[in-house]
C-alpha positions in Angstrom: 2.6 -3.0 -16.3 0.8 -5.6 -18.7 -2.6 -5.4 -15.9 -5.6 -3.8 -17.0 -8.6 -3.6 -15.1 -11.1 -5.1 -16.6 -13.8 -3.2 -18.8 -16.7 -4.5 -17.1 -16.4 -3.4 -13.8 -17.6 0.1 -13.2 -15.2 3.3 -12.2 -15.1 4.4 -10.1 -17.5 2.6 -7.5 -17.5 1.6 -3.6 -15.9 -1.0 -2.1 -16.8 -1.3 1.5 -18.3 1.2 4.1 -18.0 1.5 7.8 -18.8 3.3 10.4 -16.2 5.0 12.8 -15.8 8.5 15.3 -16.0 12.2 13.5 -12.8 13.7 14.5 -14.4 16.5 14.9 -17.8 15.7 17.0 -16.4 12.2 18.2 -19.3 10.9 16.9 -20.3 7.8 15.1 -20.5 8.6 11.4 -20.2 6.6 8.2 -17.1 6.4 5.4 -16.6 4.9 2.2 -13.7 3.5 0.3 -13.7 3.5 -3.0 -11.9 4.2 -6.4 -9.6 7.1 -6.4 -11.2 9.2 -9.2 -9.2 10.3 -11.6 -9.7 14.0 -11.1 -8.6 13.2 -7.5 -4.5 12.1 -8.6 -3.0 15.2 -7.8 -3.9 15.3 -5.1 -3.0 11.8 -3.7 0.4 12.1 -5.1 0.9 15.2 -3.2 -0.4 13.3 0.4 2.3 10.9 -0.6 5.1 12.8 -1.2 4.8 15.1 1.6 2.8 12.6 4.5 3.7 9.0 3.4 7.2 9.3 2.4 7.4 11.6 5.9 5.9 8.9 8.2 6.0 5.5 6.7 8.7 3.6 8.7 11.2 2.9 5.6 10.7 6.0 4.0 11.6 7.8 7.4 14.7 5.7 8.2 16.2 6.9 4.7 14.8 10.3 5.4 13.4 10.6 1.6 11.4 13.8 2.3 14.6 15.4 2.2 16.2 13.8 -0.9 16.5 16.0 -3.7 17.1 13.5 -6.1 13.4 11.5 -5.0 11.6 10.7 -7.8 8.6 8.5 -6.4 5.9 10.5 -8.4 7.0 8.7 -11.4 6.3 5.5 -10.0 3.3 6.3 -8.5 1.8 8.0 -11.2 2.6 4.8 -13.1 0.4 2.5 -10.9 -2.9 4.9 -10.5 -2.6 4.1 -14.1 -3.9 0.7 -13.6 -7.3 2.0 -12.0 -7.3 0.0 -9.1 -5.9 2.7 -6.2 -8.7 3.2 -3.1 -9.5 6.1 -1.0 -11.5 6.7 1.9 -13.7 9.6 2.3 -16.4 10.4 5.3 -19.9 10.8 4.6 -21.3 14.1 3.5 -17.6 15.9 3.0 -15.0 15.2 0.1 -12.3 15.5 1.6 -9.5 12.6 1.9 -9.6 10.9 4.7 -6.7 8.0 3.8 -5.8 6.0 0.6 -4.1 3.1 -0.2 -1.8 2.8 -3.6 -2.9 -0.3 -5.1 -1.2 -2.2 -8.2 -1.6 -6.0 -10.1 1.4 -7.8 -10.3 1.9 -10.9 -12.4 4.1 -13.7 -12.4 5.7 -13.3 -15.7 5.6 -9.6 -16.2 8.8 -7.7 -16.5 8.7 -4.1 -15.1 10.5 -2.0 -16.6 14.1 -1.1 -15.6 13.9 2.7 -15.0 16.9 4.0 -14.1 16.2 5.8 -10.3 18.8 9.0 -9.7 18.2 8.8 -6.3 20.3 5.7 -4.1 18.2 5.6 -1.3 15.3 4.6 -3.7 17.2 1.9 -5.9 18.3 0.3 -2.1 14.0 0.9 -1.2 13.1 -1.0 -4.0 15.8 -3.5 -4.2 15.3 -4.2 -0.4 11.0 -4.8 -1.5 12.0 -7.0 -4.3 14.1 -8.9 -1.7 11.3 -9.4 0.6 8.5 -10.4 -2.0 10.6 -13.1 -3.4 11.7 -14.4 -0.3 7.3 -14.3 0.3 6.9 -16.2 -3.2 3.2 -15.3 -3.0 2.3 -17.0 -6.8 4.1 -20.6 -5.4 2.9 -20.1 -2.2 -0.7 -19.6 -2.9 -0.3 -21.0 -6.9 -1.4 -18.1 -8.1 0.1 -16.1 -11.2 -1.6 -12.4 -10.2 -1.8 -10.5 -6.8 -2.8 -7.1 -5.5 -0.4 -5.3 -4.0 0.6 -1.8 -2.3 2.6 0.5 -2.7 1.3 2.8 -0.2 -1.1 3.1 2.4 -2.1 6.1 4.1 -4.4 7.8 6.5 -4.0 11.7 7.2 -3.0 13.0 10.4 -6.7 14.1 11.4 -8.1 10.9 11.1 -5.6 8.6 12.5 -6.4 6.5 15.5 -9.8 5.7 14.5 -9.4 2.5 12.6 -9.6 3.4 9.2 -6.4 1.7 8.1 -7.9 -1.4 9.0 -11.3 -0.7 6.9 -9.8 0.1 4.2 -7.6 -2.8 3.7 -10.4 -5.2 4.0 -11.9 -3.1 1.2 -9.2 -5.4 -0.7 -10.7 -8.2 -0.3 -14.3 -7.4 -2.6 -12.4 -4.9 -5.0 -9.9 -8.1 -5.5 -12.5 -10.4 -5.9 -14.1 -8.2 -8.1 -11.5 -7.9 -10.9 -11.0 -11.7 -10.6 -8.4 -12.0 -8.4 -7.6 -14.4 -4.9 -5.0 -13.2 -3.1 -3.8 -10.0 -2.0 0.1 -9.1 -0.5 1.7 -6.5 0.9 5.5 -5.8 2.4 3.9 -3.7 5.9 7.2 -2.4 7.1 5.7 -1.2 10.6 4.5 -2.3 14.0 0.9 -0.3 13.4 0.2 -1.3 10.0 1.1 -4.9 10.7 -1.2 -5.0 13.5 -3.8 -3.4 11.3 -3.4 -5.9 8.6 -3.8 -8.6 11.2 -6.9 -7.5 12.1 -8.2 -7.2 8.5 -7.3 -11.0 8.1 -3.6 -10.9 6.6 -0.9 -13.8 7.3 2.2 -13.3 8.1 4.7 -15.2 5.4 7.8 -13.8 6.1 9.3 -11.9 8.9 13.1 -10.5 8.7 14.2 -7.9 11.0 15.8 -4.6 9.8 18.9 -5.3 11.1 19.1 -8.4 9.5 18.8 -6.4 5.7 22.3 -4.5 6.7 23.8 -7.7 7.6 22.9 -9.7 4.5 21.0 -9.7 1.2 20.1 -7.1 0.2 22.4 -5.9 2.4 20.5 -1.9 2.7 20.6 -0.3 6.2 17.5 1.7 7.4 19.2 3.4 10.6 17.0 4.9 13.3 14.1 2.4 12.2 10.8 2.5 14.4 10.2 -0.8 14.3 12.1 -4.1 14.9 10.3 -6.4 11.5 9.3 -5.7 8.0 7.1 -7.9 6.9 4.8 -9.9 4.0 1.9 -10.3 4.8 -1.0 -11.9 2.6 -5.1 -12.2 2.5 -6.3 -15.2 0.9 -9.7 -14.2 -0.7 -12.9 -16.8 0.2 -14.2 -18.0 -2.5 
């Protein structure tokens, strides 16, 4: 990844606060998102290779907590790299409360071919590729940059109380920040599209899951939870 965040802007820093229920005294209380610190990695690649890859709809379909041969961390590790990954934490405790996997990607980078042991990854990441280009976010929006996702999560305790939705419109003044205008995600799930409707994404392309086994990239996700992947895009105001 040629993306570097720039020098200038502080790290790590807030992005956007909110306020939202305790789960623990149903009270209203405030949280934060912000830059995952660095000393904070470990343990965000551990949520996601035990509670993302167990619960995200794609990654459940394949069933990838239970491939031996899964080799995510690499990749992940790779993008937290670039400085730009968010987390949520409540006020007063540091504990995690959700994060979301953040990356740049550029128009006329080449990532690197890394050669994946596991199948059910290559046909993952082959079936993502598929769906971004049929998006075409930098001729769509003429743009040559984006922010994208590779992962967004919120831990069982805290689910149900709207933070997915707060912390994707964090995107929006991190994006801006690092002088970018657009932000674009494949959601592959009924809740997290609905969430990333509410935080002001578009929909730019729809294709249902049976659809992939059918055709290009012709990858089956059996069992899936919901009936659409999707891209789906935030324009930042200027």
């Amino acid at each position: 990844m040629t993306w570097k965040r720039p020098e200038n802007i502080d790290f790590p820093q807030v992005w956007w606060t909110f306020e939202a229920k305790d789960p623990d005294t149903r009270q209203m209380v405030k949280y934060r998102v912000q830059d995952l610190p660095e000393d904070r990695y470990d343990e965000a690649l551990m949520l996601m290779a035990t509670l993302f890859i167990r619960d995200e709809t794609m990654c459940k379909s394949l069933d990838l907590i239970n491939d031996t041969t899964f080799e995510g961390d690499n990749i992940w590790e790779n993008i937290l790299k670039q400085k730009i990954t968010v987390v949520c934490f409540k006020e007063g405790s540091d504990e995690i409360c959700g994060l979301n996997l953040l990356e740049v990607l550029e128009r006329d980078s080449k990532q690197p071919e890394e050669k994946l042991p596991s199948k059910k990854i290559r046909d993952l990441v082959k079936t993502m590729e598929f769906i971004k280009a049929k998006a075409d976010p930098y001729n769509r929006y003429g743009v040559d940059k984006y922010l994208h996702a590779m992962g967004l999560l919120v831990v069982p305790k805290y689910r149900g109380l709207g933070l997915s939705t707060e912390i994707l419109k964090a995107r929006e003044p991190l994006g801006k920040a690092v002088g970018l205008k657009l932000s674009g995600t494949v959601f592959t799930g009924t809740a997290s599209q609905g969430c990333a409707k509410k935080a002001g994404f578009v929909e730019d392309y729809s294709v249902l899951y049976e659809d992939l086994a059918k055709g290009e990239p012709f990858v089956e996700f059996p069992n899936v939870s919901s009936p659409y992947v999707k891209f789906m895009s935030l324009k930042f105001k200027d």
